[in-house]
MILUM-806764 format. One record per residue (C-alpha): residue number from 1; residue in three letters; x, y, z. Coordinates in steps of 0.02 Angstrom, whole numbers, plus 50000, padded with zeros to 5 digits. Each point is the difference from the previous one (the first is absolute). Example, Ala and Ser with C-alpha at 12.3 -4.5 7.8 and 13.67 -1.06 7.14 Angstrom:
<nodes>
     k     r       X       Y       Z
     1   ALA   50615   49775   50390
     2   SER   50069   50172   49967
</nodes>
This chain:
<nodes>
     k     r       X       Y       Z
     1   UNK   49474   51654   49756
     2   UNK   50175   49998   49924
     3   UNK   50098   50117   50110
     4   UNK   50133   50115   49889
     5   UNK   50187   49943   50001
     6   UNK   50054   50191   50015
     7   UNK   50045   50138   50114
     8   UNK   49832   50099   50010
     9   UNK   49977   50164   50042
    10   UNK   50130   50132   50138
    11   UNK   50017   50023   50152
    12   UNK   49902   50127   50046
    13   UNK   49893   49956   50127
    14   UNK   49878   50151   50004
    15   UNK   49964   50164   49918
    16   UNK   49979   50062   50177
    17   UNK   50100   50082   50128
    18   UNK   50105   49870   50075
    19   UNK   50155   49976   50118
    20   UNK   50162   49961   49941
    21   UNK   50052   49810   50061
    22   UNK   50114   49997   50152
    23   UNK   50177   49977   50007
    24   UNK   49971   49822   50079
    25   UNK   49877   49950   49865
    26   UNK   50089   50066   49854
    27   UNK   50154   49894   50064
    28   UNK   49910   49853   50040
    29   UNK   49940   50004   49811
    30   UNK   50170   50044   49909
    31   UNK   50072   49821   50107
    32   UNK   49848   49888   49934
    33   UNK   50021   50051   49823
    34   UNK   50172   49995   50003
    35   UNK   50024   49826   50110
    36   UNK   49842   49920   49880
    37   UNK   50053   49926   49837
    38   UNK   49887   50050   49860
    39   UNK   49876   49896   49928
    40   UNK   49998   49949   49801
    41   UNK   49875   50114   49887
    42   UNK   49867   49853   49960
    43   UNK   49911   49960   50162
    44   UNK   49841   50063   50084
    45   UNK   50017   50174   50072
    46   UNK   49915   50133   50081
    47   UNK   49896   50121   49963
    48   UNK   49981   50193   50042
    49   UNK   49831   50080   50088
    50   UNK   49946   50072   49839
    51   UNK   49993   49814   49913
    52   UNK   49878   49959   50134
    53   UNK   49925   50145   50007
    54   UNK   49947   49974   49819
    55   UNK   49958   49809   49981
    56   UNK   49893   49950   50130
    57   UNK   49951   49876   49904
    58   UNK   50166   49916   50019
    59   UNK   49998   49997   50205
    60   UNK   49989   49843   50045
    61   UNK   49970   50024   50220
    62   UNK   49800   50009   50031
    63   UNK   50054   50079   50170
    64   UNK   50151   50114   50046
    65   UNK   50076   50011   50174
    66   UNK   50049   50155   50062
    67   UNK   50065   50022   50158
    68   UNK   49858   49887   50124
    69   UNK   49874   50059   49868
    70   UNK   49939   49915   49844
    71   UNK   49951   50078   49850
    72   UNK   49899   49951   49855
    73   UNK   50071   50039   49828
    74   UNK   49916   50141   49968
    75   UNK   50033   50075   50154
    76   UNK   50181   49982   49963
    77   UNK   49972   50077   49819
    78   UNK   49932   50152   50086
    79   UNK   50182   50007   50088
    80   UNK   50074   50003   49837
    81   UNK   49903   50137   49916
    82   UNK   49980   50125   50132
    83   UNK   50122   50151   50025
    84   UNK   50112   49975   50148
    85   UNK   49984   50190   50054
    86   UNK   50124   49980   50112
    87   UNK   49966   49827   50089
    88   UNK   50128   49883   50059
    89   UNK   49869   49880   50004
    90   UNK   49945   50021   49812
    91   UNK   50185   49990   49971
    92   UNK   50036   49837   50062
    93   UNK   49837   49924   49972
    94   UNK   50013   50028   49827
    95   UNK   50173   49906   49973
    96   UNK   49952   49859   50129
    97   UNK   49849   49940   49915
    98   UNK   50088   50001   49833
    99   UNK   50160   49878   50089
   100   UNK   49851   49906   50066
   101   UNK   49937   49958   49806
   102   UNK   50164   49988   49929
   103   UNK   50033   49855   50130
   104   UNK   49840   49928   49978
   105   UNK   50050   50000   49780
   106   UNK   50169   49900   50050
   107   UNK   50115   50125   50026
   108   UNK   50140   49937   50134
   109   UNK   49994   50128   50171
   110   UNK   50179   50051   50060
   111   UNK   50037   49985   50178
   112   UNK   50002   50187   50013
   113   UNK   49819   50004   49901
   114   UNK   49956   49864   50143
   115   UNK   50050   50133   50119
   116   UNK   49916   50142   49926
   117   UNK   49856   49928   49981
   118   UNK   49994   49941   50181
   119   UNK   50044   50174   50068
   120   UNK   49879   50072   49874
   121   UNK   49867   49900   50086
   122   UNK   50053   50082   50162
   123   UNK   49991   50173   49941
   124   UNK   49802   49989   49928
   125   UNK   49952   49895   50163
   126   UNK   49816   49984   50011
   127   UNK   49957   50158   49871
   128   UNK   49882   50045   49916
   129   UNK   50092   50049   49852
   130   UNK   50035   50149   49971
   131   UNK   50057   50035   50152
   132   UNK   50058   50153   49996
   133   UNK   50189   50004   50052
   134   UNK   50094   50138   49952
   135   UNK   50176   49963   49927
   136   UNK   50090   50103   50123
   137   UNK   49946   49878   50158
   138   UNK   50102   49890   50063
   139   UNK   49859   49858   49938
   140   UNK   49990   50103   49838
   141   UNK   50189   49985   49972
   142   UNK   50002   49835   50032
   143   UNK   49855   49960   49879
   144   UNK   50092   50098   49843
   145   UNK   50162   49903   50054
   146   UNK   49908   49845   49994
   147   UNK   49906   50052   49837
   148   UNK   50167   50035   49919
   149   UNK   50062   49826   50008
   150   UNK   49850   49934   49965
   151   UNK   49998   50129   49835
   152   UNK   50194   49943   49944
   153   UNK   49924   49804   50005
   154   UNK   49845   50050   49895
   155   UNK   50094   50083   49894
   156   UNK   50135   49842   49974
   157   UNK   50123   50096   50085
   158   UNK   50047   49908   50134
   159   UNK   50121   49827   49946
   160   UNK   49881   49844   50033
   161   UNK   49863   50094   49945
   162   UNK   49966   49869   49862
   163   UNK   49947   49817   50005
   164   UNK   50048   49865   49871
   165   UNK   49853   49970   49917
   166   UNK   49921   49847   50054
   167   UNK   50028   49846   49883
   168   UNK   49855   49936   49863
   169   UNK   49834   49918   50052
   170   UNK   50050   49845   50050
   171   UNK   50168   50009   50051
   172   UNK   50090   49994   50169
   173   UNK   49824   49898   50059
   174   UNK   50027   49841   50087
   175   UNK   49948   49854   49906
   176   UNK   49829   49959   50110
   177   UNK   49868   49924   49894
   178   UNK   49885   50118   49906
   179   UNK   50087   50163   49881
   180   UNK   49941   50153   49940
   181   UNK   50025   50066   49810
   182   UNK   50019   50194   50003
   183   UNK   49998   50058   49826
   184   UNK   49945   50180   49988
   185   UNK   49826   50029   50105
   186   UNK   49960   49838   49951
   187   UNK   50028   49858   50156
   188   UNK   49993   49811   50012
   189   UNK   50019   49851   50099
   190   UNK   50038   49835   49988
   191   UNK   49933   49907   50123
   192   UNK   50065   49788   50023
   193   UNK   49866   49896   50045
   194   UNK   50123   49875   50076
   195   UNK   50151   50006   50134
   196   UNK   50108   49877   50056
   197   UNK   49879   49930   50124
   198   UNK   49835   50018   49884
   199   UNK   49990   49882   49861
   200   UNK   49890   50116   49873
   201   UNK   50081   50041   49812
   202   UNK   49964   50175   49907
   203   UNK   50044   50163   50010
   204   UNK   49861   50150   50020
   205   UNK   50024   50171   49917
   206   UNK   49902   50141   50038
   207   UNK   49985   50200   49981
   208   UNK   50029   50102   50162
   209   UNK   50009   50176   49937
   210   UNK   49939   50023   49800
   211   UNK   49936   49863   49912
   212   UNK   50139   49944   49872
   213   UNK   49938   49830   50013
   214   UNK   49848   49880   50016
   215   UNK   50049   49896   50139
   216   UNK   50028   49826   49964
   217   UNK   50047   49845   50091
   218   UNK   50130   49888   49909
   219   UNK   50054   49833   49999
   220   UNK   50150   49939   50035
   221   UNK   50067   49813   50006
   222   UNK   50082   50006   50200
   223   UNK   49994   50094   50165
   224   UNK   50038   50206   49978
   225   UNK   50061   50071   50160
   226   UNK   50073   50174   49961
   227   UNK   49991   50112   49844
   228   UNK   50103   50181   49954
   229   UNK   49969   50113   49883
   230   UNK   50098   50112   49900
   231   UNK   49946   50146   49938
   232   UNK   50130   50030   49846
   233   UNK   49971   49851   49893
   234   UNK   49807   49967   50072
   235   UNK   50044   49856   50055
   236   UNK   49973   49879   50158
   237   UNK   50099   49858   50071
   238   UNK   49908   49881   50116
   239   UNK   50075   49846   50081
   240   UNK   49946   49829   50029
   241   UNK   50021   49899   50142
   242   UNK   50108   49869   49894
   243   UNK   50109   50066   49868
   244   UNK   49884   50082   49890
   245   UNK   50004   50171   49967
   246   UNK   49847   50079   49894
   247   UNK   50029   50162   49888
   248   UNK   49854   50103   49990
   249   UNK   49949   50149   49886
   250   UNK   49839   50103   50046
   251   UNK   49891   49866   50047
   252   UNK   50094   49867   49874
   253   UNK   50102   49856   50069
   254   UNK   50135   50014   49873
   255   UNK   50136   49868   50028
   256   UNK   50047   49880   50138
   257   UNK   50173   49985   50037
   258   UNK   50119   49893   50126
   259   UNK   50083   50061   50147
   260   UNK   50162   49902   50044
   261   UNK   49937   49969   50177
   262   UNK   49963   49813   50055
   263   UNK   49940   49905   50174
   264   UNK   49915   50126   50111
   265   UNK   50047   50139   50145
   266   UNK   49890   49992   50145
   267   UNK   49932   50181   50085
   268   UNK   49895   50018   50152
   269   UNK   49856   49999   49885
   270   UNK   50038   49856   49878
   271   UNK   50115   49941   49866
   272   UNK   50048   50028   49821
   273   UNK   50088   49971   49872
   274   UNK   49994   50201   49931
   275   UNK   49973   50106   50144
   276   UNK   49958   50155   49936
   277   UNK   50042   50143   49874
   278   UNK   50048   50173   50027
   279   UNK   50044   50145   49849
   280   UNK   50151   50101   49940
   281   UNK   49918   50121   49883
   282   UNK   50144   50096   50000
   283   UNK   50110   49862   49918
   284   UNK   49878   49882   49921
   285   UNK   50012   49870   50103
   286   UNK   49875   49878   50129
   287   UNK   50074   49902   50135
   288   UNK   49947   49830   50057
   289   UNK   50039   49927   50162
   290   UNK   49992   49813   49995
   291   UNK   50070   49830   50044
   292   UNK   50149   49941   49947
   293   UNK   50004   49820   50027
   294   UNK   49914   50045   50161
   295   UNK   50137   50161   50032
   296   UNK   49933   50190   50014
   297   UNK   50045   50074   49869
   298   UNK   49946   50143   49847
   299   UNK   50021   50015   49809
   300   UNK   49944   50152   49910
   301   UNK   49917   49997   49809
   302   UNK   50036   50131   49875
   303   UNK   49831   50085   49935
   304   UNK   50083   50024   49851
   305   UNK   50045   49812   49933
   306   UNK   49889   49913   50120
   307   UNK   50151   49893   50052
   308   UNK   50088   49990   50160
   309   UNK   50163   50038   50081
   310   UNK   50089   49849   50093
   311   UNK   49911   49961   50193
   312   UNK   50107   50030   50152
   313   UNK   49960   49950   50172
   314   UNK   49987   50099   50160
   315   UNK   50189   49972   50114
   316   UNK   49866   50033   50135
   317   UNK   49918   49838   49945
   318   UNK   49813   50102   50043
   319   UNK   49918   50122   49883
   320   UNK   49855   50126   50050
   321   UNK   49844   49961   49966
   322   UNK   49981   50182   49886
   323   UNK   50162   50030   49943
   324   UNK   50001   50172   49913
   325   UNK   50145   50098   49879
   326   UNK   50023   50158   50027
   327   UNK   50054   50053   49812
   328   UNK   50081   50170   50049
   329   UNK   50174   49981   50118
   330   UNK   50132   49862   50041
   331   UNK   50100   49949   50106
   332   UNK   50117   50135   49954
   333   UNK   49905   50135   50079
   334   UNK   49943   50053   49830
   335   UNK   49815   50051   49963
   336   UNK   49906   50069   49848
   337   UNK   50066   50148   50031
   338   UNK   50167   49982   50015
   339   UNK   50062   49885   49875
   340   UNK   49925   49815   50017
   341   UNK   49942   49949   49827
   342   UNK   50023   49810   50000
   343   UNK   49990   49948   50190
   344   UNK   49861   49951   50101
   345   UNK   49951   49942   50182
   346   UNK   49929   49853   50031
   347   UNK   49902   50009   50178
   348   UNK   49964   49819   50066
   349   UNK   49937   50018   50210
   350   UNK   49972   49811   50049
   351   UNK   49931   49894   50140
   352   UNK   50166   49972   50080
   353   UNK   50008   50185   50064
   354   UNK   50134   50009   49850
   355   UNK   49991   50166   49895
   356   UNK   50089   49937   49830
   357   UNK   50049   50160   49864
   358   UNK   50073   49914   49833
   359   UNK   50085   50134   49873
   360   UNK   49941   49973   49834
   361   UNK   50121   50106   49917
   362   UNK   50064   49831   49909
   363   UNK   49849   49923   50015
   364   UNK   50061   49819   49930
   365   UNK   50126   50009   50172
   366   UNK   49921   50114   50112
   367   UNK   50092   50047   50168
   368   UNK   49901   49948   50137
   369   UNK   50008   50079   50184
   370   UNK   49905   49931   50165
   371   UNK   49941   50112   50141
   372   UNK   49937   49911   50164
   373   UNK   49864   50093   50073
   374   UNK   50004   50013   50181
   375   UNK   49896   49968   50122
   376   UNK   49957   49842   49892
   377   UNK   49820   49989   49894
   378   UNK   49912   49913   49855
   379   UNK   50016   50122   49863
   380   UNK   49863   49959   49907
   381   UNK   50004   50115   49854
   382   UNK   50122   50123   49903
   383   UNK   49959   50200   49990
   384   UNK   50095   50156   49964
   385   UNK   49938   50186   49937
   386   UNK   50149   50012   49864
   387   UNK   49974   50205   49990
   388   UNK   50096   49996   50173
   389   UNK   50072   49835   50012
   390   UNK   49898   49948   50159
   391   UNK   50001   49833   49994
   392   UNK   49850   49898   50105
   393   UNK   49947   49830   50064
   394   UNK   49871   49961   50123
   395   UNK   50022   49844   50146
   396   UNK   49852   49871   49955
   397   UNK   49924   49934   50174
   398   UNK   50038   50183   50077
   399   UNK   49875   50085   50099
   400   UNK   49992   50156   50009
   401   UNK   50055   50006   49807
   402   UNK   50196   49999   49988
   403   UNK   50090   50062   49856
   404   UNK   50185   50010   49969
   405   UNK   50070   50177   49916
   406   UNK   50164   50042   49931
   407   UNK   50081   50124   49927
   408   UNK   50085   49936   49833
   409   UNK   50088   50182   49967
   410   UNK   50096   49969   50169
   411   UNK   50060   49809   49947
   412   UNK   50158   49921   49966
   413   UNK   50048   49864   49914
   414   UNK   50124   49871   50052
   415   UNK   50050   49876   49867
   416   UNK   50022   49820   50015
   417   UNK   49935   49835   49968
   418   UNK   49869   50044   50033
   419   UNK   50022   50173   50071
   420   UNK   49912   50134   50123
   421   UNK   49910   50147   50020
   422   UNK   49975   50128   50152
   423   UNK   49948   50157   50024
   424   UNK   50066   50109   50147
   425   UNK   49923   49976   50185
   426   UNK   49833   50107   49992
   427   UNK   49970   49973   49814
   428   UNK   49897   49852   50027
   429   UNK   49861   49955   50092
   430   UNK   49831   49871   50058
   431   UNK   49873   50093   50008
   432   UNK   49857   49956   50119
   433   UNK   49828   50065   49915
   434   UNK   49880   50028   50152
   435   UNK   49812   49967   49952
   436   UNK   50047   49894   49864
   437   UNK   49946   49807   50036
   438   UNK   50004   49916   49809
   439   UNK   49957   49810   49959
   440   UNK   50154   49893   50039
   441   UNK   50092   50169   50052
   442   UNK   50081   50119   49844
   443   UNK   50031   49889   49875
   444   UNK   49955   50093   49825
   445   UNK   50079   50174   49965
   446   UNK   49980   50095   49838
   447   UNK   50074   50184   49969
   448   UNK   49912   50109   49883
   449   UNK   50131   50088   49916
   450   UNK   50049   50179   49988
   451   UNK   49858   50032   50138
   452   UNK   50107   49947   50149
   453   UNK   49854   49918   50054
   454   UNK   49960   49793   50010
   455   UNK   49899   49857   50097
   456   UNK   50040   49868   50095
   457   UNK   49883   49854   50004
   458   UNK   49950   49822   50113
   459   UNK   49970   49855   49894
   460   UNK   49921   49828   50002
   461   UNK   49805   50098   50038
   462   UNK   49954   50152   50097
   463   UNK   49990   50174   49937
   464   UNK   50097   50138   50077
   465   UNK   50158   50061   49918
   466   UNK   50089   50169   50071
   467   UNK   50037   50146   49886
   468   UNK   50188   50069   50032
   469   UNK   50055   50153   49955
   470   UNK   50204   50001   49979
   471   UNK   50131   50122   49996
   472   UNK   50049   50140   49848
   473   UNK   50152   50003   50031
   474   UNK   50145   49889   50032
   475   UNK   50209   49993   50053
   476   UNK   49995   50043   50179
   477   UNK   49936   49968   50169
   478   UNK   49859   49841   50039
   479   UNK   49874   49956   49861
   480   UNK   49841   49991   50077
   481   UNK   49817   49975   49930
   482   UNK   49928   50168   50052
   483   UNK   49830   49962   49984
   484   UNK   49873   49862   50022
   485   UNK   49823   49947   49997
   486   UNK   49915   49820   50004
   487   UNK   49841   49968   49953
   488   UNK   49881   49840   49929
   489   UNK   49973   49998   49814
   490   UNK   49840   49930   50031
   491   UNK   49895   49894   50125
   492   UNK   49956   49871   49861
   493   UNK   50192   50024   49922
   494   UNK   50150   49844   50031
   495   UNK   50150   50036   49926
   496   UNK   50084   49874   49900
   497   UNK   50132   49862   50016
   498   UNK   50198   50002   49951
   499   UNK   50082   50062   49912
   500   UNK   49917   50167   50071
   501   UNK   49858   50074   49920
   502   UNK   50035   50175   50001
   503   UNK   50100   50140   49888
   504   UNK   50014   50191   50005
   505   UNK   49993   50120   49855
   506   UNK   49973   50196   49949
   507   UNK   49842   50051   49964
   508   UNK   50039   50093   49826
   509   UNK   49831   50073   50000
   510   UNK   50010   50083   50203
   511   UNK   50181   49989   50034
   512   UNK   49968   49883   50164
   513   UNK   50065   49830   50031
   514   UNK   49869   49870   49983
   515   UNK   50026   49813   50070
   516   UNK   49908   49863   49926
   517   UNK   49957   49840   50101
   518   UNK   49938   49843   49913
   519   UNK   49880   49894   50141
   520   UNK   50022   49826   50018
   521   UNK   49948   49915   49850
   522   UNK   50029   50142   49891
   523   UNK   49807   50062   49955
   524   UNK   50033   50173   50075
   525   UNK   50140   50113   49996
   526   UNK   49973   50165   50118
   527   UNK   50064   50155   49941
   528   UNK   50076   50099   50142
   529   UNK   50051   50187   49999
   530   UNK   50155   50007   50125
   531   UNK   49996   50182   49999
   532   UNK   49817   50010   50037
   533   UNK   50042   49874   50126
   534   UNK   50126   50113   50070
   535   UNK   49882   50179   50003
   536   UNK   49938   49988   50192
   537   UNK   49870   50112   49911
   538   UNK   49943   49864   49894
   539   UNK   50017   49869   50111
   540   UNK   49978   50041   50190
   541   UNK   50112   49908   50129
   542   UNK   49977   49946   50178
   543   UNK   50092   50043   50156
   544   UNK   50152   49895   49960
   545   UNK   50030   50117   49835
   546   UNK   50054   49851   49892
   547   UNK   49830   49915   49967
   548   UNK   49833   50026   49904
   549   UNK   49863   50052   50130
   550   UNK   49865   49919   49886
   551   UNK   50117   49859   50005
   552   UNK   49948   49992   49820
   553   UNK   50056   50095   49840
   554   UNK   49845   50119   49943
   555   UNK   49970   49970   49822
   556   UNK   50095   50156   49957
   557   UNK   50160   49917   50025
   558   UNK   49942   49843   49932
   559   UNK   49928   49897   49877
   560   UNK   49973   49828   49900
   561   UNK   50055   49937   49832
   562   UNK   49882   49828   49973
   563   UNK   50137   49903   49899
   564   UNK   49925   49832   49886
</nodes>
């Protein structure tokens, strides 16, 4: 669903009687929308009760929390059609479940939403809904006071109400090895048979929603470890592991090109000479990291000549396995949405504990700035959900899972040569993921954007990865992943070598974010929905809360692409 980039709808919360706000309430409001600076018309914004009310087919949550309860979707429809008649209950219920599918479509949740929502939760308790309250109760009260804020952020009323949209398919997804192609409801991957420690040539493509395609294995002349896609001109960049780079079109292996890297970089999990490939939809562009003359470094290609901008190396003198650009804010501060046309971020998290962001504003002399992550840990991969500017990176060899989380909203940039960044004390975090035990510790990480949801995966064999649900809203207090669950793909499932077999997209047919993991060898890719993952409906957890009681997914929040 493509949420509407205007106000919707009033403020009036009910046709029913209803209390007037209190004087605490009301001032509490007029501060928050006169402190919060306004967001720019074309983003992702809310939508009112009635929307809802009349496009179920849009919702997007197969289960609604209200209060302790859960609901299913009908239930919740029932809410929204039935006359209050005087029910604080009714009242609130109706506005909560609509903020609970506008966050679940991408809208961004204020901190006073965050606290509405919470207290709304306190008001309906246990239930059943309807419950009965009558507004003139101190609960009641409380529950249209609630409802009202709740109403004003349906309604786009409240400043932060709106989300960026998220980037195109493809975009602000670190490098890895396999892509996806998202053009229209049509989705496919492209799968490299190779990596830097597995000697086998070819690329794979295959259809994993629609069937635009016959899949087809092709040919190609060296090792392909990593391939991106972009969506705009159709077409995909993979990398060799010496300084080819292969051009491909549908399932057509269009032109071979030459990457200015030479000698070889050494990882954790092998060496190359082109380490991987990540997209900038936004501006046309693919970056490579490479070698040059046996330095980190990265080069990006124009999609539009096919030719490539001059190489520069790291100042760190390390690169991240699965760099990533975000294509929508710089260094600046600037986003999509409030004035960055040309700049870009490029996110490189590396072994050496060393969180590198280069601004690609000139992007033949980017400005480079270094961020030591302490306590120390081998960043193994590079993440970030651009909607919010949360950036990620999970600790290889960690057990529990570690991840690191930052707020890029709260940064600053120092300049130098090279320069820094930090973000305030409390706007950064590791983040120890109980329950979640991965091959070789969290190594992969893939973000499925404008879902605020992603996976982080092991590597080198087994077969559990751990579904993360992020936060919707950035620019104050501790990012933290809010939810988690890990479970085993399969019993008879390995996951793949370096560099990272794993990516994150949108579903455009459900609205959910799907992760697909290659195995090792690259005969199978499994086709994971995150949000099913998520739905302790769906899939039931044990005592810990963070872990699949099965211990496997079912098969409705799984399943298998054969790929020749």
């Amino acid at each position: 669903m493509k949420l509407g980039t205007s106000i919707v709808g009033s403020a009036n919360i009910e046709s029913a009687p209803r209390l007037r706000t209190s004087a605490v309430l009301s001032l509490a409001l007029l501060i928050f929308l006169a402190v919060a600076a306004p967001r720019a018309s074309a983003q992702t914004c809310t939508l009112s009760q009635g929307f809802w009310k009349n496009h179920q087919s849009d919702w997007t949550l197969t289960s609604l929390t209200l209060g302790t309860s859960t609901y299913t979707p009908k239930q919740a429809e029932t809410f929204l059609k039935s006359s209050v008649q005087g029910d604080a209950s009714l009242i609130l219920a109706r506005q909560l479940v609509a903020a609970l599918l506008n966050n679940a479509a991408g809208a961004t949740e204020p901190s006073i939403v965050s606290a509405a929502i919470a207290a709304a939760d306190v008001d309906l308790g246990a239930g059943p809904i309807p419950e009965n309250i009558s507004p003139s109760t101190a609960l009641g009260s409380d529950m249209v006071e609630q409802g009202l804020i709740l109403d004003n952020y349906n309604n786009g009323l409240l400043p932060g109400s709106c989300a960026p949209p998220p980037p195109p398919p493809g975009s602000c997804t670190a490098s890895s090895s396999l892509s996806v192609m998202v053009q229209g409801s049509n989705v496919t991957a492209y799968v490299p048979k190779g990596a830097w420690d597995y000697s086998a040539t070819g690329i794979s493509v295959v259809n994993v929603e629609g069937a635009s395609i016959t899949p087809a294995s092709l040919s190609t002349p060296n090792i392909v470890n990593s391939c991106a896609s972009d969506p705009k001109t159709g077409l995909t960049v993979c990398s060799a592991n010496n300084s080819d780079v292969y051009i491909l079109s549908g399932t057509t292996l269009s032109s071979t090109l030459t990457s200015g890297g030479s000698g070889y970089i050494c990882f954790s999990g092998g060496c190359a000479t082109n380490t991987g490939v990540a997209m900038d939809s936004t501006h046309g562009k693919a970056l490579i990291g490479e070698s040059l003359s046996g330095v980190p470094g990265f080069q990006l290609l124009d999609l539009g000549t096919l030719t490539f901008e001059p190489p520069y190396s790291s100042p760190a003198t390390y690169i991240s396995e699965d760099p990533l650009i975000d294509p929508t804010r710089n260094a600046a501060g600037l986003d999509s949405a409030t004035g960055n046309a040309a700049g870009a971020l490029l996110l490189s998290a590396s072994e050496n504990s060393n969180y590198e962001i280069a601004d690609l504003t000139n992007s033949t002399s980017p400005a480079f700035y270094e961020h030591l992550v302490i306590p120390s840990g081998t960043l193994d991969s590079s993440g970030e959900d651009c909607q919010t500017g949360i950036a990620l990176a999970p600790e290889e060899f960690s057990g529990p899972s570690i991840v690191e989380i930052a707020d890029l909203t709260q940064a600053s940039y120092t300049p130098g040569t090279p320069g820094s960044w930090t973000v305030p004390a409390g706007a950064e975090q590791q983040q120890s993921l109980s329950e979640s035990f991965l091959a070789a510790g969290a190594s992969g990480i893939a973000v499925a954007q404008g879902t605020h949801k992603g996976v982080v995966t092991g590597e080198f064999g087994g077969s559990y990865i751990t579904a993360i649900a992020l936060p919707t809203a950035s620019g104050s207090g501790t990012p933290a992943i809010t939810d988690w669950v890990t479970c085993s793909i399969s019993s008879s499932f390995s996951e793949g070598l370096d560099p990272h077999t794993v990516t994150a997209y949108q579903s455009p047919a459900s609205g959910d974010a799907v992760a697909l993991v290659a195995n090792g060898g690259a005969s199978s890719v499994a086709v994971i929905d995150l949000t099913r993952m998520l739905d302790t409906s769906l899939v039931p957890r044990d005592a810990g809360g963070h872990a699949c009681l099965s211990g496997t997914l079912p098969s409705t929040a799984v399943s298998f692409v054969s790929v020749p």
